[in-house]
Every structure is written in structure tokens, then in C-alpha cells.
DOROGU-773067 format. One line per field, with one value per residue (C-alpha): residue in three letters; residue number from 0; x negated, y negated, z. Coordinates in steps of 0.25 Angstrom, whole numbers, plus 5000, padded with zeros to 4 digits. Layout:
# residues N
aa	[ALA; ...]
i	[NUM; ...]
c1	[X; ...]
c2	[Y; ...]
c3	[Z; ...]
# end
This chain:
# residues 263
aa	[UNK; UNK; UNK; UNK; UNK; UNK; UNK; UNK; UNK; UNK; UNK; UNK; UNK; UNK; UNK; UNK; UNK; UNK; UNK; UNK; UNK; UNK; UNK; UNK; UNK; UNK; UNK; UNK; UNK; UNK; UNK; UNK; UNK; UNK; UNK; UNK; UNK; UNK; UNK; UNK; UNK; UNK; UNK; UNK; UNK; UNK; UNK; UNK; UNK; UNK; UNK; UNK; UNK; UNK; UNK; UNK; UNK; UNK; UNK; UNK; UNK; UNK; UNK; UNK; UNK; UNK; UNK; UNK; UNK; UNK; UNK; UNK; UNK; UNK; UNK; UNK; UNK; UNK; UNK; UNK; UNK; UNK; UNK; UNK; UNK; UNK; UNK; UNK; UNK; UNK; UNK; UNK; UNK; UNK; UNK; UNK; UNK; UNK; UNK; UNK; UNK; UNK; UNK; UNK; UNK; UNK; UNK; UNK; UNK; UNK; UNK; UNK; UNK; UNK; UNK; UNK; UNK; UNK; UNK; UNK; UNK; UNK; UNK; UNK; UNK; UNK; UNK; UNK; UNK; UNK; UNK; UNK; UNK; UNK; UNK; UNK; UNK; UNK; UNK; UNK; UNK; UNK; UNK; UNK; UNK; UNK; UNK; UNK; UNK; UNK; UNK; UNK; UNK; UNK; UNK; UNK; UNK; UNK; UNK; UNK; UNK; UNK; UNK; UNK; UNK; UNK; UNK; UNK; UNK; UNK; UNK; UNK; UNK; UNK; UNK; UNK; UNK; UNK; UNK; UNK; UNK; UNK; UNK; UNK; UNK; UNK; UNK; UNK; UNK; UNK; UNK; UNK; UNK; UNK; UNK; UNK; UNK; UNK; UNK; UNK; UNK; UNK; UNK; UNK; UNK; UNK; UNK; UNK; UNK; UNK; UNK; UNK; UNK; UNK; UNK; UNK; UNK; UNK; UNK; UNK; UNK; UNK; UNK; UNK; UNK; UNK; UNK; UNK; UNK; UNK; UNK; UNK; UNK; UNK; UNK; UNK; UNK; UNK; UNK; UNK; UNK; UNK; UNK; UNK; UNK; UNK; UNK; UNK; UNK; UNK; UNK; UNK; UNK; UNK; UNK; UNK; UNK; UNK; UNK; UNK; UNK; UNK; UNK]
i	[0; 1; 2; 3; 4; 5; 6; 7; 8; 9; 10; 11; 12; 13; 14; 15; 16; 17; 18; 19; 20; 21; 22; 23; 24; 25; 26; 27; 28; 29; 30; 31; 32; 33; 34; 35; 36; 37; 38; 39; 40; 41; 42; 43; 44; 45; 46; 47; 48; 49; 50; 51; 52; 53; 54; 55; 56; 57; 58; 59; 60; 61; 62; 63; 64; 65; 66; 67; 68; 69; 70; 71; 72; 73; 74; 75; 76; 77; 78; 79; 80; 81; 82; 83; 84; 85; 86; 87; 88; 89; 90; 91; 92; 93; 94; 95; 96; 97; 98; 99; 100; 101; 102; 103; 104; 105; 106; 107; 108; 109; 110; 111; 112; 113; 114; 115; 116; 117; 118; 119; 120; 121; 122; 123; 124; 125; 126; 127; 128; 129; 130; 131; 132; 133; 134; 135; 136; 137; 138; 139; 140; 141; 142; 143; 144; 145; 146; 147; 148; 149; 150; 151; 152; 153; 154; 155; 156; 157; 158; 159; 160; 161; 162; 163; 164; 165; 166; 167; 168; 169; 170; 171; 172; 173; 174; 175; 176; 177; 178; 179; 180; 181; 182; 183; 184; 185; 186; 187; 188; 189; 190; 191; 192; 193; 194; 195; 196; 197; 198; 199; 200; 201; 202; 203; 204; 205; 206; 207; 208; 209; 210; 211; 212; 213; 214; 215; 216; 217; 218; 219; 220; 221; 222; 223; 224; 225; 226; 227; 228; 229; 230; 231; 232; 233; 234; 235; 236; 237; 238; 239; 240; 241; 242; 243; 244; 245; 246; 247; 248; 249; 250; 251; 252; 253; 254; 255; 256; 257; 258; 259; 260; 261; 262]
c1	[5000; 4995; 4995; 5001; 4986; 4980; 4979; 4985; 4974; 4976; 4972; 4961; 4955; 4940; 4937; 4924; 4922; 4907; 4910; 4902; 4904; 4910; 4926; 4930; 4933; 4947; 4950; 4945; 4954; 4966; 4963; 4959; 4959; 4943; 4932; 4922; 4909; 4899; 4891; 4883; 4871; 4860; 4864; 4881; 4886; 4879; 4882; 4898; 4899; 4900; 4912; 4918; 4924; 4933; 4928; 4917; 4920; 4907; 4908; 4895; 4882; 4868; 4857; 4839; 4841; 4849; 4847; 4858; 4867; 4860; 4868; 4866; 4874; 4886; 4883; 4884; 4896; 4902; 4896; 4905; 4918; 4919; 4923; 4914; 4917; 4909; 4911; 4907; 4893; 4884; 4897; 4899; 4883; 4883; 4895; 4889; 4878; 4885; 4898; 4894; 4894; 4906; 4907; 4919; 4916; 4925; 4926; 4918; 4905; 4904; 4908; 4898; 4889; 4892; 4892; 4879; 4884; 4878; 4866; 4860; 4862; 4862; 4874; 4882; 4873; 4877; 4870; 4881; 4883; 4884; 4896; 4900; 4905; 4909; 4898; 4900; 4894; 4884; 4879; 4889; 4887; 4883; 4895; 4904; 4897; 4897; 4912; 4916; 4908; 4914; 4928; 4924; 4919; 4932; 4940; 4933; 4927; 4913; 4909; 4904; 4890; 4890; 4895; 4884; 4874; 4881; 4880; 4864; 4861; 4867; 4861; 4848; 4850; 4846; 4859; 4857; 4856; 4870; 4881; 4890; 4885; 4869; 4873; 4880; 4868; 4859; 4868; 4870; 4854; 4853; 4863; 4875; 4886; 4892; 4906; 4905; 4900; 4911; 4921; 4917; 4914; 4926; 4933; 4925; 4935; 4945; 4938; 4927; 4928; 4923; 4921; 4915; 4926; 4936; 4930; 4929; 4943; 4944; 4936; 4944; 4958; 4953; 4947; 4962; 4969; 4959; 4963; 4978; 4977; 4971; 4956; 4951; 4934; 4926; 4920; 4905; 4900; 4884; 4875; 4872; 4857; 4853; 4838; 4829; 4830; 4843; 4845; 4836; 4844; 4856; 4851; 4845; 4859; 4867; 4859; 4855; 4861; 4866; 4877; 4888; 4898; 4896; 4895]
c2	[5000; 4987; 4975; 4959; 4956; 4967; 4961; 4973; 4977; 4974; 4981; 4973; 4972; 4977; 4973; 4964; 4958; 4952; 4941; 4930; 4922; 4932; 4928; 4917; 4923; 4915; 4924; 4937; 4934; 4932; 4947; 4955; 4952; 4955; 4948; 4942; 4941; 4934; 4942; 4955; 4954; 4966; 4970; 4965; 4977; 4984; 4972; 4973; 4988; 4985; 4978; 4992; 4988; 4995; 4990; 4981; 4974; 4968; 4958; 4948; 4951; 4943; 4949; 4943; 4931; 4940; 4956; 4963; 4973; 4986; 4999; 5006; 4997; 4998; 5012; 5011; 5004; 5014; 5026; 5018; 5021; 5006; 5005; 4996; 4989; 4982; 4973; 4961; 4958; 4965; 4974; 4978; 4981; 4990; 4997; 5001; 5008; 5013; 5017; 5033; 5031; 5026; 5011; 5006; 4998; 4988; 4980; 4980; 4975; 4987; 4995; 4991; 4992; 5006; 5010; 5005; 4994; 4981; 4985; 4971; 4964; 4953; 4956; 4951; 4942; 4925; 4911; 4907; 4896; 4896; 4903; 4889; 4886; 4900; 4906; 4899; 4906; 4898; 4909; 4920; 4935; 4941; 4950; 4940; 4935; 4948; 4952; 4936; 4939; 4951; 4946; 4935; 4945; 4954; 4940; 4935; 4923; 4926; 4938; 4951; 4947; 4933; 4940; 4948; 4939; 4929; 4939; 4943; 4928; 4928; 4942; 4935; 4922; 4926; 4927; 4914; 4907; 4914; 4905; 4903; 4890; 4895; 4906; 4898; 4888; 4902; 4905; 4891; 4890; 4904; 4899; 4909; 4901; 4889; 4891; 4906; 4899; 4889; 4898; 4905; 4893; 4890; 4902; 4904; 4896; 4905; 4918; 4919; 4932; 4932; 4949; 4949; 4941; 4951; 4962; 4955; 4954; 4967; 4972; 4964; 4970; 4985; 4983; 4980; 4989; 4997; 4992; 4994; 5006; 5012; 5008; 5021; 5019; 5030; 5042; 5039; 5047; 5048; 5051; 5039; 5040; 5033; 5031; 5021; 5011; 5011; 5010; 4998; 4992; 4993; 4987; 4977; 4973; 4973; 4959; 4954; 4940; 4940; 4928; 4937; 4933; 4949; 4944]
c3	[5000; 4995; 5005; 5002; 5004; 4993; 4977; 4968; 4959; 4942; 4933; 4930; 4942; 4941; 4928; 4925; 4912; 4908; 4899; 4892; 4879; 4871; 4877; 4885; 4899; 4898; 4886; 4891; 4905; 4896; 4891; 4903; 4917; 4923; 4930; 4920; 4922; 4916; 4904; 4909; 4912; 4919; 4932; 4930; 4930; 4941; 4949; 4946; 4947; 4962; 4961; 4954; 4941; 4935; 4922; 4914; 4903; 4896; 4885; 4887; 4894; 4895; 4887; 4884; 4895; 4904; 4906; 4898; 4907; 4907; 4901; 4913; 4922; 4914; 4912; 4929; 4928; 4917; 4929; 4941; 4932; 4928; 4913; 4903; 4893; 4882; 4870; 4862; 4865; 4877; 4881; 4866; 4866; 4879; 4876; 4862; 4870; 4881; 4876; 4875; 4892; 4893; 4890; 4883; 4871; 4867; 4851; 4838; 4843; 4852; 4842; 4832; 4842; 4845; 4830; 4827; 4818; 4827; 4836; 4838; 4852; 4847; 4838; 4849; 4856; 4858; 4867; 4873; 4885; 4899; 4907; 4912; 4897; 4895; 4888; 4874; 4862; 4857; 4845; 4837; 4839; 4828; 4828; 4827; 4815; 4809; 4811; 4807; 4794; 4791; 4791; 4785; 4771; 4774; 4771; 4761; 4765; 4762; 4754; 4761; 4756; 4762; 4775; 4776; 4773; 4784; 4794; 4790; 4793; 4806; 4811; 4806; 4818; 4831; 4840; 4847; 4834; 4828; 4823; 4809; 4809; 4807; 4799; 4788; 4788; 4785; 4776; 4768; 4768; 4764; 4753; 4754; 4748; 4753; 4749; 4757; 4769; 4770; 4767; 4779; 4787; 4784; 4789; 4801; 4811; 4810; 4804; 4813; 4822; 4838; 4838; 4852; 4857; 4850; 4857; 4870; 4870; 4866; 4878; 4886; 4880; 4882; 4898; 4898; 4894; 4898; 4915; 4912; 4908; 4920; 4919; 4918; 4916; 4906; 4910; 4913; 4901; 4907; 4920; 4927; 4928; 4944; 4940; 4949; 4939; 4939; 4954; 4953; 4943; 4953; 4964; 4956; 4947; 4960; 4964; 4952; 4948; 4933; 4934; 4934; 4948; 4952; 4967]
# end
């Protein structure tokens, strides 16, 4: 028997969500009721699996500045009986590598990762601001550009050929340096044709496709459905290997300060 003091539990109760610039939080609260975090980063999940979740979804995380979440604490987190969820960028990454153990993937990035279509990092890699102005994108992921350009071919805007060439020229740029703007200024000195270019310029506002965000929304759609229909987390399909290393690396991620409000 419940008491007038004691707060019925939701559904959605224990669900975390890292987040960063690929959604706005106040879209993603709008689709599922979770506790975002900032994007992972080493050490994030080991710190929030005392807190038992019952599930994690991952969209963001920190990577070259910031040590990337390792696969082992989300293959903890998976050993606990918390489910995991990745898409979009370092959750579509991890979940590629770690799907046969039991992560749930979520989207077309993840699946082109797991196919072997995409195997470049830096495929879904942006800059983007501080978490005080919400983390604004300040470059475009390459997969967006790809995914943008390939509906721009399948509608005739440009040519296929053209496309292809677009999206070469942008896989050139280092990630920090990606945007449309630079890319039709390669092209135009390259000398694609003009009248291409601004037909596609000029198609750009409405046409222009955001796939990690589509899959972010995704992610957040099936940890959902996923929580009404009884939240049931995967088998854990390995051995969980204890080794020194690993016990260090516990120890350690359970104090370590990453930015994430997990105190």
C-alpha cells in the first residue's frame, strides 16, 4: 500500500539520455520524458550506473579534447540489466561496435555503420558552442551532407555526377571546416557549373536533410515505446571480464569530473 507521501512511479522513471548539439533538449523533452545529461564522455556511464538505470540512451558524446566513453562501461552498464541505446553520432558509433553484445541501435547512421557503409569517426563529427547557448552547430556532419545530397540527385536538382562530386569536396575538409557555404565555394573555383550550384543553393532551405537529428528523434521514439511497453533490458550476450585494469577504471570513473550533473 502506497502512502499520501510516496510519488507513484511513470513509466519513464530511470531513464537518462546524454545529449548535446544534435537536438534541442526542449525538442527531445517533448518526445520522451528522461533525465539529459550533457554528451558522454569517459567515466559517464560508470558514474551513472549507481543510480541504476533502467535505461541509457546515447546520442552525443566528447571525443580528441575530452576522452571518449570507453566500450567497456556501457558493456558494464548492458551486464547490470540496463538497456542502451545509441544513434546519431558517438551512440550510432558504439552501438555499430557493440550491437552483437546487446546494445540496441537506433537509425540510418547506426546502420550504416554496422554494415560497413560509413566507417569514418569523423562522419558524424561537428564544433559546436557551449552548453550555455545549447551547443549550436557551428560545422555540418558529413552524414547529413551525404543523405542531403543524395535527395538532392534522386529529385533532380543536380545531377548524380555533380552530387557525388559535392559530397567528395566535402569529405575532403577536415570536419571543423564543413559547411555548404565552403563547399559551394570549392566547387564554384573548382568550376562545377554555376547554374547547378544555384539551383541547389536555392533548394537548400527547404530540402536540406538533418539525418542525426531524425535519428535522434528516432531513439528517443523507441526508448519509449520501449518504457510502456514494460522496459524489458536485453539479454547480456557475453562474460564480463573483471581484470585489474578494469577494477581501476572503476574506481577511478566513480570520481572522476567530466561535466556531467551525476552527483
Amino acid at each position: 500500500m502506497r502512502t499520501k507521501t510516496e510519488t507513484p512511479m511513470r513509466m519513464t522513471d530511470g531513464l537518462y539520455v546524454f545529449l548535446g548539439p544534435t537536438l534541442p533538449r526542449t525538442d527531445a523533452a517533448r518526445l520522451l520524458d528522461a533525465t539529459y545529461l550533457p554528451p558522454v564522455a569517459q567515466g559517464d556511464i560508470i558514474r551513472l550506473c549507481e543510480r541504476k538505470p533502467r535505461a541509457i540512451g546515447i546520442v552525443d558524446g566528447y571525443f580528441e579534447n575530452i576522452p571518449s566513453v570507453w566500450h567497456k562501461e556501457i558493456l558494464h552498464a548492458i551486464h547490470q540489466g540496463v538497456a542502451v541505446f545509441g544513434a546519431s553520432s558517438m551512440g550510432a558509433l558504439r552501438a555499430a561496435e557493440l550491437h552483437p553484445f546487446g546494445m540496441i541501435g537506433v537509425g540510418a547512421v547506426f546502420e550504416a555503420f554496422r554494415d560497413g557503409r560509413l566507417e569514418d569517426d569523423d562522419e558524424v563529427a561537428v564544433i559546436h558552442g557551449p552548453a550555455e547557448l545549447g551547443y549550436p552547430s557551428l560545422s555540418e556532419a558529413m552524414v547529413n551532407i551525404r543523405r542531403t545530397l543524395a535527395d538532392a540527385a534522386q529529385e533532380g536538382v543536380v545531377p548524380a555526377a555533380t552530387a557525388r562530386r559535392l559530397e567528395s569536396i566535402a569529405k575532403a575538409l577536415p570536419y571543423r571546416e564543413r559547411g555548404y557555404g565552403r563547399v559551394f565555394r570549392l566547387a564554384a573555383a573548382e568550376g562545377l557549373a554555376e547554374e547547378e550550384l544555384a539551383d541547389l543553393r536555392h533548394w537548400l532551405p527547404n530540402g536540406r536533410c538533418d539525418q542525426k537529428r531524425e535519428d535522434a528523434r528516432d531513439l528517443l521514439g523507441t526508448m519509449r515505446r520501449w518504457a510502456m511497453d514494460g522496459g524489458r533490458a536485453p539479454e547480456a550476450r557475453f562474460h564480463f571480464e573483471h581484470t585489474a585494469l578494469w577494477d581501476r577504471a572503476l574506481r577511478d570513473g566513480a570520481h572522476s569530473r567530466t561535466g556531467n550533473p551525476l552527483d
